[in-house]
C-alpha angles and dihedrals in degrees: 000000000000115000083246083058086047100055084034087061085047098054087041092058095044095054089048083044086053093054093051092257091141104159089045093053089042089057089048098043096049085050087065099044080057089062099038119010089190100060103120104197088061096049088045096055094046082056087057094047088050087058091048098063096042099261090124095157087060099046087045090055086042102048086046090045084061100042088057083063094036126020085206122161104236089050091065100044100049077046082062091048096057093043087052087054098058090038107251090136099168086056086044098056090049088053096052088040094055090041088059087034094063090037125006088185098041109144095269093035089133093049086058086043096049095049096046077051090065097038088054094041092049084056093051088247088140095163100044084043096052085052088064098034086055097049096052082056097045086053101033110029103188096040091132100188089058086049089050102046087045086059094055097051085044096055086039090057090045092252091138100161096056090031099060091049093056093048095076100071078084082099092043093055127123076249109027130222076227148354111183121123100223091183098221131094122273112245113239094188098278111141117290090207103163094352138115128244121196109195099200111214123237149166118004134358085244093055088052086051097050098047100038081093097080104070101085085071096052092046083057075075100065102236138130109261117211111188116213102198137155106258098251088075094041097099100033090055080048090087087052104114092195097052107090093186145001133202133179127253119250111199106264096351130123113224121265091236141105125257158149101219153014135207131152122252096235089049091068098079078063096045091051094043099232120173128171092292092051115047121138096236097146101139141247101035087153122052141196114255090248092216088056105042089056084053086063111037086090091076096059124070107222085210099070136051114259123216126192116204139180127169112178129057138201102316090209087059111106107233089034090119089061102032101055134057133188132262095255082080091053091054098076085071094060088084100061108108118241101021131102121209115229124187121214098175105132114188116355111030098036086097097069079065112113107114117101106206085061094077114219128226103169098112084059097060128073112157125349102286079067094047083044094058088044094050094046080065091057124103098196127000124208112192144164109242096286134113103288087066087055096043096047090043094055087046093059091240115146107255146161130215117207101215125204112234089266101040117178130270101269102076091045123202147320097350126111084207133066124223086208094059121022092188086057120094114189116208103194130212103248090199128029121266086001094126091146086060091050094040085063087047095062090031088063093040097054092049083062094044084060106045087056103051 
């Protein structure tokens, strides 16, 4: 072989790498390792093959093999990407920073970017974090998971007016919010006189929670509102006056109905402009069916003071490892004299439960109108960041949301209140992974709530 045959087998087996044909790019590749063992491209892409198929020890040897014969940028960053996927993440971030050091504008530039982005974000660096995410947008524009990421520093920094128009490249996403065509026109906020509006549901039941207030202002535009929501939600939005209809929500599916128009529930703090100063936080905006709620107070002793708890979230959201406890960490409250534990987990978690004086309620509640008239019987809630915080605090209940050390956006920085809910006090993990230190906390909080009321 010629060295030009050489470089035309490469690019043969690159194009037949780029279409998945793995086994066919690793016999070409090694061909040309026959004909010359220090080609470093070769060696490079086998490396990636070997990442490909899991072996991520071996393509780590192989890419730094070639970068011994060729200090070359994209070496080093796809070297970063196989060290991000076994975790080394400080080995990782030097990868990714050499890569940009050698070339700031290499091929894959803005995937280096966008992962020094992550590792800067996960440390609290936001501002350091916003530089990368920036520059993988400068050099790849449509690149939606650096806008993404972008939005949710944004709405964490209270940045709400950038950050709601970046949050739309959810649906622009490798793996969309959601995908569906819903072949009507998106509402951007005009009058829905005699129209139809159609808020499709979407993420978590505590996302649906926090931004069902906003329908009052969508019904100031005279329309009929069809709710789209999960069925858990269907009878506590029930109580809702400016909902129409409601229908529940079929996995990837557009609702059989007739409308106007579409928007998802999470764009309207976009639509009504709302920043930091603005936001529609009058509670309660949900309220306990009354009828239920009676059913219940017998449950509850008046003479004591009644605490809801829950410690674990939805284990399919994505942050859920971090977010929830166990309720070893709950049991430090038990001492304090004059309160009763309740526990309002409701699927995975019940089974921590074995301890007699926590009382369970789990058999009363079936879907979120239940854990509302439960709630309405409570004198104080402590919670993870699930749900029930959002529920109880849309209902103006007092409660308190126990926060990870990187809490999401939502409940911004630095601040023990939320501007979302005024009846909801955030106690924050100093240290990550630290959940005994913020227990006491609460623990000692809670003694001095007492004592006041």
């Amino acid at each position: 072989m010629e060295e030009i045959t050489l470089q035309q087998a490469l690019n043969l087996a690159a194009e037949k790498h780029k279409k998945g044909k793995l086994e066919e790019a690793e016999f070409i590749y090694k061909k040309v390792l026959e004909k010359n063992p220090r080609n470093p491209d070769a060696i490079h892409l086998l490396g990636l093959i070997a990442h490909q198929r899991g072996k991520h020890e071996e393509a780590i040897n192989l890419i730094k093999k070639a970068i011994e014969i060729n200090k070359n940028a994209a070496y080093y960053g796809n070297l970063g990407m196989v060290y991000d996927a076994v975790n080394e993440d400080e080995k990782s971030e030097k990868a990714f920073e050499t890569a940009l050091n050698i070339d700031k504008e290499y091929p894959n530039a803005y995937l280096a970017n966008y992962n020094l982005g992550v590792f800067l974000k996960d440390r609290k660096e936001f501002k350091e974090a916003l530089k990368h995410y920036e520059e993988a947008i400068k050099l790849n524009p449509n690149f939606a998971e650096a806008h993404w990421n972008r939005s949710l520093i944004l709405l964490t920094s209270g940045n709400f007016e950038e950050g709601w128009k970046e949050f739309r490249y959810r649906f622009k996403k490798q793996i969309s919010l959601d995908s569906r065509i819903f072949g009507k026109p998106e509402w951007k906020g005009e009058s829905l006189e005699n129209k139809r509006i159609l808020i499709a549901s979407e993420q978590g039941l505590g996302d649906s929670i926090q931004f069902i207030r906003y329908l009052p202002l969508i019904k100031e535009k005279k329309g009929y509102i069809i709710l789209e929501c999960k069925k858990e939600l269907e009878k506590l939005f029930g109580n809702i006056v400016e909902i129409d209809e409601i229908i529940i929500k079929e996995k990837d599916k557009v609702p059989d109905k007739d409308f106007d128009y579409y928007i998802h529930l999470m764009d309207l703090p976009g639509i009504f402009g709302t920043n930091l100063n603005n936001i529609p936080n009058k509670v309660p905006y949900i309220k306990a069916n009354q009828n239920l709620a009676e059913k219940f107070k017998q449950e509850f002793k008046k003479e004591r003071f009644n605490v809801g708890i829950v410690w674990e979230g939805n284990p399919e959201q994505d942050n859920n490892k971090n977010r929830s406890t166990s309720l070893d960490k709950f049991k430090v409250l038990k001492g304090i004299f004059g309160i009763v534990l309740f526990s309002l987990q409701k699927g995975k978690g019940e089974e921590q439960l074995d301890d007699p004086p926590i009382i369970n309620l789990s058999q009363k509640i079936n879907d979120f109108s239940d854990t509302a008239a439960l709630i309405e019987n409570l004198d104080l809630i402590i919670s993870v960041d699930t749900a029930v915080a959002h529920l109880a605090g849309a209902m103006g209940k007092p409660v308190w949301t126990i926060l990870t050390f990187f809490p999401d956006w939502r409940w911004l920085t630095n601040r023990n209140d939320s501007p979302w809910y005024p009846t909801m006090r955030l106690f924050r993990q100093k240290k990550e992974g630290d959940w005994n230190s913020l227990f006491s906390e609460v623990k000692k909080e809670l003694e001095n709530y007492l004592e006041k009321t």
